[in-house]
C-alpha positions in Angstrom: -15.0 -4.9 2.3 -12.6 -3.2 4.7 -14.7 0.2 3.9 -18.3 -1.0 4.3 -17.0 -2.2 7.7 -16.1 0.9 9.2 -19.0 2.4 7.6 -21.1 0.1 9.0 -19.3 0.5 13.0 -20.2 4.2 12.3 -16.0 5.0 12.2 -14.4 7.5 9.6 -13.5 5.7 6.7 -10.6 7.4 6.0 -8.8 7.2 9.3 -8.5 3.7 9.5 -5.2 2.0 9.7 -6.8 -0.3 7.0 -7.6 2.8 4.7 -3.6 4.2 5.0 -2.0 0.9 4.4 -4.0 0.5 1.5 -3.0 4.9 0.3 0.9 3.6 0.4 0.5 0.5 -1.2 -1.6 2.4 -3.8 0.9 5.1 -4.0 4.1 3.0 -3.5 2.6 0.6 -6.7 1.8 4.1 -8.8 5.7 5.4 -8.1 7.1 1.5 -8.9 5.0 1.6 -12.7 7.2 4.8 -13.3 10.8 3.7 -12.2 11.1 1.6 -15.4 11.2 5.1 -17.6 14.2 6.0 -16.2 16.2 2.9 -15.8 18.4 3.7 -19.2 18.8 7.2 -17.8 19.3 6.7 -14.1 21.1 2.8 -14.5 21.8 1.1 -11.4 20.4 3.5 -9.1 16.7 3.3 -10.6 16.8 0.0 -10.2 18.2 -0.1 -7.2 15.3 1.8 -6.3 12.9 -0.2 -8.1 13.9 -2.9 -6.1 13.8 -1.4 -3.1 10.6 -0.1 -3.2 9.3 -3.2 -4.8 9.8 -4.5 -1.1 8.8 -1.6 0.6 5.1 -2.7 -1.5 4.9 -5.8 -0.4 6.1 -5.0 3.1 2.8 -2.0 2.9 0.1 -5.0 1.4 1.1 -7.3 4.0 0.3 -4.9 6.7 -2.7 -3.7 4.5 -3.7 -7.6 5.2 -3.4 -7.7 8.0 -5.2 -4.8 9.3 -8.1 -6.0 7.3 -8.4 -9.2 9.0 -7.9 -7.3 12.1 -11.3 -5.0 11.0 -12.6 -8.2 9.7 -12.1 -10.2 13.1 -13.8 -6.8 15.3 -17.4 -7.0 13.6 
């Protein structure tokens, strides 16, 4: 939805504050699925990091949220 607004404001689609909060929740999800393969190598730091970035997610799709409801609200 967030895209065929700005497409339809005539805005970059790309540019958006909606369209990078959405890149590093993608990204930060993609990096959190790998963690796990190295938990019996890398112990408690892995998932110390696994949990840290687990927040760091939700933290990135709560402002992706809200940033679309921002877009939504200025159509």
């Amino acid at each position: 939805g967030g895209l065929v607004l700005l497409s339809f404001q005539g805005q970059d689609i790309l540019r958006s504050p909606h369209a990078a909060t959405g890149l590093v929740a993608i990204g930060a999800i993609i990096v959190q699925a790998i963690l796990p393969t190295f938990f019996e190598m890398g112990g408690k730091t892995s998932r110390d990091a696994h949990a840290y970035l687990g927040t760091a997610t939700m933290v990135a799709l709560f402002s992706h949220l809200a940033t679309g409801i921002q877009l939504g609200l200025s159509f």
